[in-house]
N, C-alpha and C positions, 0 to 999 in steps of 0.2 A: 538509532535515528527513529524520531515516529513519522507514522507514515504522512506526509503533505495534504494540506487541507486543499491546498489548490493545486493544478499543474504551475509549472514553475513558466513555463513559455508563454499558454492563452489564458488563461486564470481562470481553468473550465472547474468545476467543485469538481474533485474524486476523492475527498479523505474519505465522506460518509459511507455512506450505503456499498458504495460502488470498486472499493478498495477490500473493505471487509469480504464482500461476495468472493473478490477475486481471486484473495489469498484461501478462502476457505476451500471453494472448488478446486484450485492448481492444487492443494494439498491433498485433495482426494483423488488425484489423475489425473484431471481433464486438461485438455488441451490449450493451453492459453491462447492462442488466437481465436480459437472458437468461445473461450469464455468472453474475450472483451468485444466480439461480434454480437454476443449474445446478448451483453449489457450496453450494446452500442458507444460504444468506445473508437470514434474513429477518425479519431488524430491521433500522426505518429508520434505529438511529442507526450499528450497524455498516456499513450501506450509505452513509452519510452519509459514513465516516472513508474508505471505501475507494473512493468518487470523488472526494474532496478532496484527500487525502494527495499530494501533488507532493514527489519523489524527488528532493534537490538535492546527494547525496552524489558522485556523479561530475562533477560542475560546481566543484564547490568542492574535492576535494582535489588537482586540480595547484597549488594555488595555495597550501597548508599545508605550512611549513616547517618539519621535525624536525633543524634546525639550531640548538639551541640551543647560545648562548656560556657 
């Protein structure tokens, strides 16, 4: 799944900037509530999409073939 341009409930933008930051920092430890405090993220449903959201686009395209006959 890529990650959502909008929240799905308020239609607030987090694909950009604000999505990228979040997965980069949680990867390096920090704290997820302290990062979406930090990025000002504070609705629960947008909070909602951006600890749910699981990234499966580099999993799945060595396996997509643009070999069509």
């Amino acid at each position: 799944m890529l990650p959502p341009v909008r929240c799905f409930t308020c239609g607030k933008p987090i694909g950009g900037k604000i999505f990228q930051e979040f997965q980069r920092r949680v990867q390096r430890g920090e704290d997820p509530k302290k990062v979406m405090d930090e990025l000002k993220v504070k609705r629960y449903c947008c909070r909602t999409v951006l600890l749910s959201t699981v990234v499966l686009v580099d999993d799945i395209a060595p396996y997509h073939s643009f070999n069509f006959p």
